[in-house]
PDB file of N, CA, C and O in Angstrom:
ATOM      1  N   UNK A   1    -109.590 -89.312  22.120  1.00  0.00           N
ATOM      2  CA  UNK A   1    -108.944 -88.083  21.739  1.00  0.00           C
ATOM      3  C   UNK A   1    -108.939 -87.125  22.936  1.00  0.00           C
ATOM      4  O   UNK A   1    -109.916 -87.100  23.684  1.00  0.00           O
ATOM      5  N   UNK A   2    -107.935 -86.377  23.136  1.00  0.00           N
ATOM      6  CA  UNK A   2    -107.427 -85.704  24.355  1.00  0.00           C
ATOM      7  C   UNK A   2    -108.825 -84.126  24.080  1.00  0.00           C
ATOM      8  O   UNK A   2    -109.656 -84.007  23.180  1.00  0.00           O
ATOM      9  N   UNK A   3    -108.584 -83.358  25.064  1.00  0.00           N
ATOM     10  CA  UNK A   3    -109.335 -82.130  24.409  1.00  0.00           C
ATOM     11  C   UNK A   3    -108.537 -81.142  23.864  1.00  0.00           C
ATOM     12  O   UNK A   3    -109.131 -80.192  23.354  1.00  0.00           O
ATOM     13  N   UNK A   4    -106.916 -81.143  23.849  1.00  0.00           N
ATOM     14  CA  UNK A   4    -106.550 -80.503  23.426  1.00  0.00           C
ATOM     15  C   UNK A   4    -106.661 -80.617  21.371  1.00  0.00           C
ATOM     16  O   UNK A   4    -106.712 -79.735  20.513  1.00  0.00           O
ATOM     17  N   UNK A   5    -106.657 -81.873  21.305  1.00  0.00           N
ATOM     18  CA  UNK A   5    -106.590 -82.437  19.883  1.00  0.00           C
ATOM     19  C   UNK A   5    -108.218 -81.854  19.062  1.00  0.00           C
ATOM     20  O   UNK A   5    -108.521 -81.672  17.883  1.00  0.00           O
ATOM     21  N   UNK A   6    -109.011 -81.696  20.424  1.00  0.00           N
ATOM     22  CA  UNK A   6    -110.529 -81.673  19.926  1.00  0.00           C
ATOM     23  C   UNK A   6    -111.006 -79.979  19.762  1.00  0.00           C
ATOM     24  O   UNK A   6    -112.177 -79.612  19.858  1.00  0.00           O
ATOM     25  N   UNK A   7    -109.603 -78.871  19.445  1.00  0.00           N
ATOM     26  CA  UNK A   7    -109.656 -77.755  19.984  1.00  0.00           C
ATOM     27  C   UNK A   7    -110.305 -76.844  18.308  1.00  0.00           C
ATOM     28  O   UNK A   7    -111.022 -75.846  18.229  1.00  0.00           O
ATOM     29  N   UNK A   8    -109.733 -77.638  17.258  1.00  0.00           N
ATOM     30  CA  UNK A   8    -109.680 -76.745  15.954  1.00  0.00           C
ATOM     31  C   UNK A   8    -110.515 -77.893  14.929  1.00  0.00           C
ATOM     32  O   UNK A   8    -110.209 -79.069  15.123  1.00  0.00           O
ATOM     33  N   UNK A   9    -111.222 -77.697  14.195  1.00  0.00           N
ATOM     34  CA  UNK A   9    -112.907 -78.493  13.890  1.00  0.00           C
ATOM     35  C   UNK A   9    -111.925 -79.523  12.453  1.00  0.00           C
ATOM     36  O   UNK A   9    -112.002 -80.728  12.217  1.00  0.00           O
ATOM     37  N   UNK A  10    -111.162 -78.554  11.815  1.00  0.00           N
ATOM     38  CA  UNK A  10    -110.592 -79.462  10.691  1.00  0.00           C
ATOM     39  C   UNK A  10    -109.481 -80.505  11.100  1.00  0.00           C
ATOM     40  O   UNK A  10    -109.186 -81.367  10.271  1.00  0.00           O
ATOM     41  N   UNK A  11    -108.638 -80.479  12.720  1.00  0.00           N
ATOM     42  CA  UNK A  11    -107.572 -81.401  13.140  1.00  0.00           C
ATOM     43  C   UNK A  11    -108.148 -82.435  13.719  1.00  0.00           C
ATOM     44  O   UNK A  11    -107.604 -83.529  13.568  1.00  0.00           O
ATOM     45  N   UNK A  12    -109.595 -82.325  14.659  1.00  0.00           N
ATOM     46  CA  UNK A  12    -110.643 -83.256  14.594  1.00  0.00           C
ATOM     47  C   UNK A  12    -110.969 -84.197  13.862  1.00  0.00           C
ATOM     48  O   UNK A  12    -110.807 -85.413  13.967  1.00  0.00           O
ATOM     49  N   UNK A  13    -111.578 -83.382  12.886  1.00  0.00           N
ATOM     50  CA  UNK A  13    -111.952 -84.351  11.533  1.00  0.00           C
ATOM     51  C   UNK A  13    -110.701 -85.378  10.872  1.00  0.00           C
ATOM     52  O   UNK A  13    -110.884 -86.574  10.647  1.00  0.00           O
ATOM     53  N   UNK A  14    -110.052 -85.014  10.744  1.00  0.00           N
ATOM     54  CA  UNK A  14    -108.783 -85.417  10.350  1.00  0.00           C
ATOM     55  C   UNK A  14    -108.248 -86.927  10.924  1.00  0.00           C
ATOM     56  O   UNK A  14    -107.949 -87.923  10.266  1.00  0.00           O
ATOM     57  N   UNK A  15    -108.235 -86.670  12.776  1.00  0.00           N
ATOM     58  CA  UNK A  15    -108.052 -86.866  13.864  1.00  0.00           C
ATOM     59  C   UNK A  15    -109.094 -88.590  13.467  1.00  0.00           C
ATOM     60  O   UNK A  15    -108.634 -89.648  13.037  1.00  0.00           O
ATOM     61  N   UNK A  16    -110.267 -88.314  13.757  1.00  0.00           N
ATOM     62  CA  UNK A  16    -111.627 -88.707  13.828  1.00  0.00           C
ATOM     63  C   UNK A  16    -111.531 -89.705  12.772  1.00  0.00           C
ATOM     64  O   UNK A  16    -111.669 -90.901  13.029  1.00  0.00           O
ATOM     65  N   UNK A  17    -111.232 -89.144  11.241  1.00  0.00           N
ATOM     66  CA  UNK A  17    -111.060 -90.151  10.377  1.00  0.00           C
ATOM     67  C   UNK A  17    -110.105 -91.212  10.450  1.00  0.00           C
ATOM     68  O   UNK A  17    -110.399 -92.340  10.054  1.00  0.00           O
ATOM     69  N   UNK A  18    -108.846 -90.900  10.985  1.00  0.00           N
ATOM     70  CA  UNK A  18    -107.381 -91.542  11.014  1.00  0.00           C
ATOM     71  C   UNK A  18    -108.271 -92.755  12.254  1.00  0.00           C
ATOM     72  O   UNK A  18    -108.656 -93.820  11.770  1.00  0.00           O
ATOM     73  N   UNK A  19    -108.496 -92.526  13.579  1.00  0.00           N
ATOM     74  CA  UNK A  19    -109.280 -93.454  14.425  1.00  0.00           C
ATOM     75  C   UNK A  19    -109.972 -94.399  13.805  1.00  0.00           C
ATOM     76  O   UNK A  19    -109.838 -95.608  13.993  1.00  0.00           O
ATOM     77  N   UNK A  20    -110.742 -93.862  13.039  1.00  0.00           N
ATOM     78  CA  UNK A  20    -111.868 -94.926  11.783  1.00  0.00           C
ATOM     79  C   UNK A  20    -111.259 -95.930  11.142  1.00  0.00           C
ATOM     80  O   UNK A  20    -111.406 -97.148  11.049  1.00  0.00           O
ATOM     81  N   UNK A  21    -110.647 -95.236  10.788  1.00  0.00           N
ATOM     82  CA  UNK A  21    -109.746 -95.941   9.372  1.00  0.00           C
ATOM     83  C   UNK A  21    -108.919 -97.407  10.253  1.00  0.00           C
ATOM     84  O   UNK A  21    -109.207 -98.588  10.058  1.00  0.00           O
ATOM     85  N   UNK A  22    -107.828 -96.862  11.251  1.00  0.00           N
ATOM     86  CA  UNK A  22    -107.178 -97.662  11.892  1.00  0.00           C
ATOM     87  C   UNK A  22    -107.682 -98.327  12.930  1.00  0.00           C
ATOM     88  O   UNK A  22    -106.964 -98.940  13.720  1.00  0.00           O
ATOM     89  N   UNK A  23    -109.378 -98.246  13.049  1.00  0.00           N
ATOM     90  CA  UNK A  23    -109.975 -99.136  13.698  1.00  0.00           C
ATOM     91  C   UNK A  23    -110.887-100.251  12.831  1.00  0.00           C
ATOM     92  O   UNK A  23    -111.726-101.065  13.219  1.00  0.00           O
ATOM     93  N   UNK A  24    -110.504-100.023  11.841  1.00  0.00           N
ATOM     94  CA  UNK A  24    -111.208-101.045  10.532  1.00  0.00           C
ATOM     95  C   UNK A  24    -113.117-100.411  10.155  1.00  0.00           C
ATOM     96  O   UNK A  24    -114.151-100.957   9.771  1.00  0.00           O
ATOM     97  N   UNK A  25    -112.838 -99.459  10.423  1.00  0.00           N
ATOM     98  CA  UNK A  25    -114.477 -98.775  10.280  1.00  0.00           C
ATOM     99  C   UNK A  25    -114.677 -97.871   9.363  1.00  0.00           C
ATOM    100  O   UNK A  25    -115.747 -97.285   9.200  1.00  0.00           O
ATOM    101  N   UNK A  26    -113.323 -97.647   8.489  1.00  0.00           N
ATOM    102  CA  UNK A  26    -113.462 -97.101   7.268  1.00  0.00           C
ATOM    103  C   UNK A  26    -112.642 -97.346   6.341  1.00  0.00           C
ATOM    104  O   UNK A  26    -111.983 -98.361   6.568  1.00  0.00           O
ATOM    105  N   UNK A  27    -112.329 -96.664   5.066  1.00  0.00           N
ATOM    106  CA  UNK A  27    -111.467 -96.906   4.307  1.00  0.00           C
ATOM    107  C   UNK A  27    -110.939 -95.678   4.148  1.00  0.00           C
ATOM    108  O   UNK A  27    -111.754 -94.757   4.204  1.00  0.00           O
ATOM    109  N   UNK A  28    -109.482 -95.319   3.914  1.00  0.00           N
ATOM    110  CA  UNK A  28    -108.818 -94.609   3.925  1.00  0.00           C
ATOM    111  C   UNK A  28    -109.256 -93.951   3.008  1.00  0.00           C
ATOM    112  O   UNK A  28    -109.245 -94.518   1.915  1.00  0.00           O
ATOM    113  N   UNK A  29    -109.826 -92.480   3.065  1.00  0.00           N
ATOM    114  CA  UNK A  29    -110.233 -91.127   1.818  1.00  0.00           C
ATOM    115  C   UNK A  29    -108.938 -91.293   0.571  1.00  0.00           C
ATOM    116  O   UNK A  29    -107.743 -91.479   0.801  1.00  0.00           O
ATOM    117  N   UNK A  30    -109.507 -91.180  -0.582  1.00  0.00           N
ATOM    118  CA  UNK A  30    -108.744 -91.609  -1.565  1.00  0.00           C
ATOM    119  C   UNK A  30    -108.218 -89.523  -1.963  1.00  0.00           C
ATOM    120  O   UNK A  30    -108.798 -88.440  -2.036  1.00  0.00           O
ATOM    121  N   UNK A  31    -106.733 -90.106  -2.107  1.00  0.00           N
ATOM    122  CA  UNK A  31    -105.452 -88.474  -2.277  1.00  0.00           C
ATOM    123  C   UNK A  31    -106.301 -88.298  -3.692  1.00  0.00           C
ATOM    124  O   UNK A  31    -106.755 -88.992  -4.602  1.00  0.00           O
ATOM    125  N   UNK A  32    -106.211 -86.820  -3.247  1.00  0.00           N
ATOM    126  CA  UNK A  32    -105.820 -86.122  -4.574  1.00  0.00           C
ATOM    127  C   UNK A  32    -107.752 -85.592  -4.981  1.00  0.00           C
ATOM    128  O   UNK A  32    -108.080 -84.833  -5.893  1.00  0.00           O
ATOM    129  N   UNK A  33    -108.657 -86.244  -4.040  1.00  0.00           N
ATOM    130  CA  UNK A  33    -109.901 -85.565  -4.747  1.00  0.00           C
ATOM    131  C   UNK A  33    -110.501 -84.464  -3.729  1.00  0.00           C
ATOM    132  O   UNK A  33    -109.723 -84.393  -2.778  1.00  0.00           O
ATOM    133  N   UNK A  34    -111.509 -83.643  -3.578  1.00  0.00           N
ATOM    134  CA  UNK A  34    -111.841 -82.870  -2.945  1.00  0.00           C
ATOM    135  C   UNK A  34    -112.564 -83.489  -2.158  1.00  0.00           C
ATOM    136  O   UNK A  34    -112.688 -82.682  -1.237  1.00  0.00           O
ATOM    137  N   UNK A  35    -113.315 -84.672  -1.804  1.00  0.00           N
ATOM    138  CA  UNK A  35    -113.275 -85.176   0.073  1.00  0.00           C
ATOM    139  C   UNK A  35    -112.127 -85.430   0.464  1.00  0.00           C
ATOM    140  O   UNK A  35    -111.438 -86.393   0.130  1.00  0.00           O
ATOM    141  N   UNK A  36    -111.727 -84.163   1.551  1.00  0.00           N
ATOM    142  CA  UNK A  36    -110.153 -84.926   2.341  1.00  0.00           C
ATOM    143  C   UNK A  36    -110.543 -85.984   2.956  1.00  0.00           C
ATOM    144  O   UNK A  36    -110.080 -87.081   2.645  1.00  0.00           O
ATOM    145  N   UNK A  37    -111.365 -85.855   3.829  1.00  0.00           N
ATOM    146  CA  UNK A  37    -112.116 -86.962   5.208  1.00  0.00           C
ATOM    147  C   UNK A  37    -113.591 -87.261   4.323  1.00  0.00           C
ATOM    148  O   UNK A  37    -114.343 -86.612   3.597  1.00  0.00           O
ATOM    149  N   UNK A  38    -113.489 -88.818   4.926  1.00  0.00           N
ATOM    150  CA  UNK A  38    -114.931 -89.460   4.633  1.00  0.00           C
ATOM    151  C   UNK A  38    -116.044 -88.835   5.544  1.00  0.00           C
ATOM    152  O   UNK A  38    -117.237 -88.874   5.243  1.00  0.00           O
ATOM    153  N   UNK A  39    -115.534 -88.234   6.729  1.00  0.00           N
ATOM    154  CA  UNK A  39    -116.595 -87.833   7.706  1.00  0.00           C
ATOM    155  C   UNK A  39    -116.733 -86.119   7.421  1.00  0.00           C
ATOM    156  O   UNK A  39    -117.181 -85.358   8.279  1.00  0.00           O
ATOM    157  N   UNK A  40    -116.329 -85.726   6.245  1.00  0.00           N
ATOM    158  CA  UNK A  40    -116.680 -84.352   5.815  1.00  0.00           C
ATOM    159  C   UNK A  40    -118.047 -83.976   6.113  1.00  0.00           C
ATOM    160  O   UNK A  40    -118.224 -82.835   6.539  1.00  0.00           O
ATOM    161  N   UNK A  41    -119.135 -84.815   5.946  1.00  0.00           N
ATOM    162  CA  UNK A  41    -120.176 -84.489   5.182  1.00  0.00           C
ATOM    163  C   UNK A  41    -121.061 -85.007   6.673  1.00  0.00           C
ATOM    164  O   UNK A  41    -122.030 -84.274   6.871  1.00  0.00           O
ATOM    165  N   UNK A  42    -120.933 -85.858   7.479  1.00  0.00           N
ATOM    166  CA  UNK A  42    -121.410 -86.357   8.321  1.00  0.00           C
ATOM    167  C   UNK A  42    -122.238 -85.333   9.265  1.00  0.00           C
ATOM    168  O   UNK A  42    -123.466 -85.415   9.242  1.00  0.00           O
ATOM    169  N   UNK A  43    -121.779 -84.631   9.870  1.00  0.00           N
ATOM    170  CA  UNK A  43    -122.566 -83.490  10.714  1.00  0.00           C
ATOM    171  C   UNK A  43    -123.560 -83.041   9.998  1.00  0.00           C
ATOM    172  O   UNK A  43    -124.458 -82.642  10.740  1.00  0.00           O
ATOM    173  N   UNK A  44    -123.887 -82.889   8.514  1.00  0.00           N
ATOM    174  CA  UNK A  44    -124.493 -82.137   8.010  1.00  0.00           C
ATOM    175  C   UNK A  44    -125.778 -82.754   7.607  1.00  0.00           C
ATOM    176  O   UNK A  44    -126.831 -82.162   7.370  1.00  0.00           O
ATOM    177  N   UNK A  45    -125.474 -84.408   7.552  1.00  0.00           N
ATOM    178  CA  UNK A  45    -126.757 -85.157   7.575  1.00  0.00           C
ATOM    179  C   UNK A  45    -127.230 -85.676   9.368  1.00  0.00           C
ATOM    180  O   UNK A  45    -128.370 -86.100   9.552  1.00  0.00           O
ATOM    181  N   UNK A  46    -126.543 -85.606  10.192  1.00  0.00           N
ATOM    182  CA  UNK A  46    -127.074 -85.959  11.182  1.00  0.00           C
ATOM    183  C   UNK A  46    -127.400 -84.486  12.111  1.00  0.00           C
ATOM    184  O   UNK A  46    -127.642 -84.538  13.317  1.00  0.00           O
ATOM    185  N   UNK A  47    -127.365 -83.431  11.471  1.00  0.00           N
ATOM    186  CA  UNK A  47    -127.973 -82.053  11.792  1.00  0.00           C
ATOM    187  C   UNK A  47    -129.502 -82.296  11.221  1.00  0.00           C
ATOM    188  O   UNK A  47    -130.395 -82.306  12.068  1.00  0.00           O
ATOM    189  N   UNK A  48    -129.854 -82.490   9.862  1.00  0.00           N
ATOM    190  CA  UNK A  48    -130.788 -82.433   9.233  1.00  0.00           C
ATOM    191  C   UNK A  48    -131.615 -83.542  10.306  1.00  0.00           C
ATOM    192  O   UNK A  48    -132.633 -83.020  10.758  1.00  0.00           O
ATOM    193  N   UNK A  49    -131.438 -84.608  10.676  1.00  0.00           N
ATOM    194  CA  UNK A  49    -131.987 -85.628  11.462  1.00  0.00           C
ATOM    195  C   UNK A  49    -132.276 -84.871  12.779  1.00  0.00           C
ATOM    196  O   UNK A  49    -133.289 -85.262  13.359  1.00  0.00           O
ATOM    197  N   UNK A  50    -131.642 -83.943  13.322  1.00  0.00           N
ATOM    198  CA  UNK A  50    -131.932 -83.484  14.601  1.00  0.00           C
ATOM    199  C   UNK A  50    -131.123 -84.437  15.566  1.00  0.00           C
ATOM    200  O   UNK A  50    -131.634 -84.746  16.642  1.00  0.00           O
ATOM    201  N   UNK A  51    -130.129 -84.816  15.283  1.00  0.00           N
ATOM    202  CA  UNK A  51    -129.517 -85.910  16.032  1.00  0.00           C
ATOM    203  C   UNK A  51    -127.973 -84.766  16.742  1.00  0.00           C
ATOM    204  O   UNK A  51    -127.217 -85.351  17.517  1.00  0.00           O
ATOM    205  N   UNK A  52    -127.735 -83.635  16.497  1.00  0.00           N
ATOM    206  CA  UNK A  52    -126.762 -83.045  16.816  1.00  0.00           C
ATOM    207  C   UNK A  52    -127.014 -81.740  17.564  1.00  0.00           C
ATOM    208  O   UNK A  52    -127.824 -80.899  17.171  1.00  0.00           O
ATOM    209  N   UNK A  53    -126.050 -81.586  18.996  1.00  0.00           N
ATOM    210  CA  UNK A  53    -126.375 -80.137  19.242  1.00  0.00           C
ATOM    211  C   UNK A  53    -125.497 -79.062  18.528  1.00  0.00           C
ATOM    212  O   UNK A  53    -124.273 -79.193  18.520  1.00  0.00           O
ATOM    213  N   UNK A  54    -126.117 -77.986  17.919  1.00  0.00           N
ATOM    214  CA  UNK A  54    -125.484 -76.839  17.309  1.00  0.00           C
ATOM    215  C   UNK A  54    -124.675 -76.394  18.342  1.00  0.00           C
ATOM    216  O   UNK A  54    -124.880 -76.976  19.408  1.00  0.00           O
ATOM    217  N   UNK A  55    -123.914 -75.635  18.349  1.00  0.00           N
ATOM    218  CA  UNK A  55    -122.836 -74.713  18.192  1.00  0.00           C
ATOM    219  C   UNK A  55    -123.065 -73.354  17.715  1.00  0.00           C
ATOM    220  O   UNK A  55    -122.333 -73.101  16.758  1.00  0.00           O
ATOM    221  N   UNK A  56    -123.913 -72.289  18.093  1.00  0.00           N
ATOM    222  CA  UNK A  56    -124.257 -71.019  16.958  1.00  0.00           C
ATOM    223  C   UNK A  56    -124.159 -71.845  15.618  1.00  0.00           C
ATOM    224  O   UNK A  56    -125.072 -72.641  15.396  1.00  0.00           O
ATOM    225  N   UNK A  57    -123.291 -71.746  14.847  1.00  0.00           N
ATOM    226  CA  UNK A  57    -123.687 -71.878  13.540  1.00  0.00           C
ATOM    227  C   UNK A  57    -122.727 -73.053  12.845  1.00  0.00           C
ATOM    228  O   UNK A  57    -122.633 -73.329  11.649  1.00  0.00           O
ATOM    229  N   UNK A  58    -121.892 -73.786  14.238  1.00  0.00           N
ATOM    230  CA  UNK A  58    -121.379 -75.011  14.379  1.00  0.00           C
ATOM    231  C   UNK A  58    -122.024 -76.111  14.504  1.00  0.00           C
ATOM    232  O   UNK A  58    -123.027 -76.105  15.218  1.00  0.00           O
ATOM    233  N   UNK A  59    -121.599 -77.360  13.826  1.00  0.00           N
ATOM    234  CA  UNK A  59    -122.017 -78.447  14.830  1.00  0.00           C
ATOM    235  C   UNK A  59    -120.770 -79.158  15.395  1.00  0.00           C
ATOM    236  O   UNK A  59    -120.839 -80.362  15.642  1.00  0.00           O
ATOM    237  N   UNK A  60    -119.402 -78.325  15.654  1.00  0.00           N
ATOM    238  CA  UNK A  60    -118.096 -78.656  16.318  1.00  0.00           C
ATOM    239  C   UNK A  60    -118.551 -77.672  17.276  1.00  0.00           C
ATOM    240  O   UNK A  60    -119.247 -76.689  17.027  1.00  0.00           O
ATOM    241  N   UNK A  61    -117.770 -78.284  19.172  1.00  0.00           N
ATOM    242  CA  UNK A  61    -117.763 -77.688  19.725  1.00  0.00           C
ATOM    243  C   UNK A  61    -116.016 -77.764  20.510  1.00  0.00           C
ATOM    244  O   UNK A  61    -115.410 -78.710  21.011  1.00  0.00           O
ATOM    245  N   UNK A  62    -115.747 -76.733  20.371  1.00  0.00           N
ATOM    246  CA  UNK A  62    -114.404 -76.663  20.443  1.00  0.00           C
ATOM    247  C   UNK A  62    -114.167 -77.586  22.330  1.00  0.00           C
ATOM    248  O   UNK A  62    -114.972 -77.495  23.257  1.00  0.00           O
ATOM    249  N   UNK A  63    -112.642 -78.491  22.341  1.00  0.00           N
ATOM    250  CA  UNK A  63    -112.905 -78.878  23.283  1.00  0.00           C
ATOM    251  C   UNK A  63    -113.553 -80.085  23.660  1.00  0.00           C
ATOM    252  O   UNK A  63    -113.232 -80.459  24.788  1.00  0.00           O
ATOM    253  N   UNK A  64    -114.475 -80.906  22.985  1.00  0.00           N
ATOM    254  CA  UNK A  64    -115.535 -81.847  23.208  1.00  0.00           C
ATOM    255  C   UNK A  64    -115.677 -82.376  21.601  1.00  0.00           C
ATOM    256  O   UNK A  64    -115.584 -83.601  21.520  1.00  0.00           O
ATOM    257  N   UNK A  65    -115.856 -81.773  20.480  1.00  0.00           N
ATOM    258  CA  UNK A  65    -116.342 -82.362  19.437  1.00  0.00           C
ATOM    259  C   UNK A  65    -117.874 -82.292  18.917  1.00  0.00           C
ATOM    260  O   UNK A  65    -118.577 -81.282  18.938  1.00  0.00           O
ATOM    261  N   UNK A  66    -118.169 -83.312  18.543  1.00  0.00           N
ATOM    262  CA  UNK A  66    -118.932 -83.413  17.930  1.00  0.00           C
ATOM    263  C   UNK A  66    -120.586 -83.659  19.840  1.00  0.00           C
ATOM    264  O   UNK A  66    -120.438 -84.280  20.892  1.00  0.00           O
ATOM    265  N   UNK A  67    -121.462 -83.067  19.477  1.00  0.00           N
ATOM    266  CA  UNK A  67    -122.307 -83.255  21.343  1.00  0.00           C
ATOM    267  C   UNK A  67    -123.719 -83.962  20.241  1.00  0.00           C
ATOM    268  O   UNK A  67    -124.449 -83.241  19.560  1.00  0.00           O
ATOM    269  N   UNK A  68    -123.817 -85.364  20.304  1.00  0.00           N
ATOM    270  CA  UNK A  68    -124.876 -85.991  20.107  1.00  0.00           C
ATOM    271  C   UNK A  68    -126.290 -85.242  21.230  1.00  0.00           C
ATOM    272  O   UNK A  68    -126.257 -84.889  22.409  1.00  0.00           O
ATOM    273  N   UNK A  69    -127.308 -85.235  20.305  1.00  0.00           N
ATOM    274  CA  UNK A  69    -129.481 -84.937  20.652  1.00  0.00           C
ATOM    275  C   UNK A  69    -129.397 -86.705  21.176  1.00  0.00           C
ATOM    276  O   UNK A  69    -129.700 -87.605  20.394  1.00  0.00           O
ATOM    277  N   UNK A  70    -128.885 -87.000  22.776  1.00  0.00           N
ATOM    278  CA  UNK A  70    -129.299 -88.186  23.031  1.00  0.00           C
ATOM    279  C   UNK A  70    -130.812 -88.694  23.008  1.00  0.00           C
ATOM    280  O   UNK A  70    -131.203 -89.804  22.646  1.00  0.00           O
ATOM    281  N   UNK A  71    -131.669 -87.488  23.537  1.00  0.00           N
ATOM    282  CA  UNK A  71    -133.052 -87.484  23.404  1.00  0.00           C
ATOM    283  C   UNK A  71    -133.631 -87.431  21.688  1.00  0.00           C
ATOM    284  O   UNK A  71    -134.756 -87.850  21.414  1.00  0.00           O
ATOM    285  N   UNK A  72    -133.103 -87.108  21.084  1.00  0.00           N
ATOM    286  CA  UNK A  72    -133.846 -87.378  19.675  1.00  0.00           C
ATOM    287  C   UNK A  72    -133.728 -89.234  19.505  1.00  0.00           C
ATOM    288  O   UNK A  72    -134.649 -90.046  19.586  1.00  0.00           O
ATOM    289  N   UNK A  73    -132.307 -89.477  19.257  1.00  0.00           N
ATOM    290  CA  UNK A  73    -131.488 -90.403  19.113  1.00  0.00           C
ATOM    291  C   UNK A  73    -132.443 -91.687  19.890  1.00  0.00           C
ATOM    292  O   UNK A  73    -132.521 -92.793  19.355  1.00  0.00           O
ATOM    293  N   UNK A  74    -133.125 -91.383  21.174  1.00  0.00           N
ATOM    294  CA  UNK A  74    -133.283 -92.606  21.906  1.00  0.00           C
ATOM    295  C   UNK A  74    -135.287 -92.254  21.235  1.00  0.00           C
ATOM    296  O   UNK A  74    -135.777 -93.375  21.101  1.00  0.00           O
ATOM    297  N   UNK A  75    -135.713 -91.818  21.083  1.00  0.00           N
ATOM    298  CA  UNK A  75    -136.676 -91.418  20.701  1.00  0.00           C
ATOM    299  C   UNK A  75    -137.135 -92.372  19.255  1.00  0.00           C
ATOM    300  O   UNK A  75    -138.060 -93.136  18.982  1.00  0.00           O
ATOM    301  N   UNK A  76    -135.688 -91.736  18.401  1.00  0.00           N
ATOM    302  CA  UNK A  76    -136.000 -92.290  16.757  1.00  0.00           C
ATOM    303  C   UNK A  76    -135.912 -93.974  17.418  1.00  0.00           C
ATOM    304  O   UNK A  76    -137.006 -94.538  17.442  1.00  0.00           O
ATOM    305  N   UNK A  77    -135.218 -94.447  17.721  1.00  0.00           N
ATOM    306  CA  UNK A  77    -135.071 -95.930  18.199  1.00  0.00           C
ATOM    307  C   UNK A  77    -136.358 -96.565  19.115  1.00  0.00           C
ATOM    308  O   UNK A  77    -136.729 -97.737  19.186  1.00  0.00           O
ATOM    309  N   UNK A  78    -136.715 -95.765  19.559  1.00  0.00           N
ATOM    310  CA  UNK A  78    -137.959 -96.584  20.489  1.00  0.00           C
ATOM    311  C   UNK A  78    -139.109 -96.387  19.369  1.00  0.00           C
ATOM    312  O   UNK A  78    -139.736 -97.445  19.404  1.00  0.00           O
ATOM    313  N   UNK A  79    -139.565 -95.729  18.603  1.00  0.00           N
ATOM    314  CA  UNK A  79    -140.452 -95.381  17.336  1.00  0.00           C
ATOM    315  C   UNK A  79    -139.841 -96.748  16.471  1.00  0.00           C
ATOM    316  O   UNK A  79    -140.723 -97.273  15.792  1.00  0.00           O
ATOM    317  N   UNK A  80    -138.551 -97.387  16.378  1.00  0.00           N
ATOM    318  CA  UNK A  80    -138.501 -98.313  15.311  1.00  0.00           C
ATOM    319  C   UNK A  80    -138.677 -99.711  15.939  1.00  0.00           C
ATOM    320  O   UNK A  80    -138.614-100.803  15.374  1.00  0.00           O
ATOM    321  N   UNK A  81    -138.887 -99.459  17.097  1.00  0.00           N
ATOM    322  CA  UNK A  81    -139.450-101.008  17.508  1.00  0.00           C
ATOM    323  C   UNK A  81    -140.409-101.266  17.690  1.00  0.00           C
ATOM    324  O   UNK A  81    -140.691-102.429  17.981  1.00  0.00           O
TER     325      UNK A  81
END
């Protein structure tokens, strides 16, 4: 995704899901219910994990997206081996 595409947090998501989907890594969000995107909810459990850098009161950063805690991330993984 370009950075212009990565500029507004809901064309992202959107963006992000459509990639998923047409890369066989998800299933297309079913019309008509209140999850638009399967990845609605995603930031909000991998915030709780400490796996994401905030944004003030984001975990979108306009420009870039979503900025993975590589240091948590490589941390939780060396603890599971």
């Amino acid at each position: 995704m370009s950075a212009e595409q990565k500029q507004k947090h809901g064309d992202f998501k959107h963006l992000l899901d459509e990639g998923l989907e047409q890369g066989g890594y998800i299933r297309a969000a079913p019309q008509g219910l209140a999850k638009e995107t399967f990845v609605r909810d995603e930031p909000k459990y991998r915030n709780q994990l400490g796996l994401l850098e905030v944004n003030g009161k984001s975990y979108f950063h306009p420009g870039v997206g979503y900025v993975f805690n590589w240091r948590m991330i490589v941390s939780m993984v060396d603890q599971s081996t």
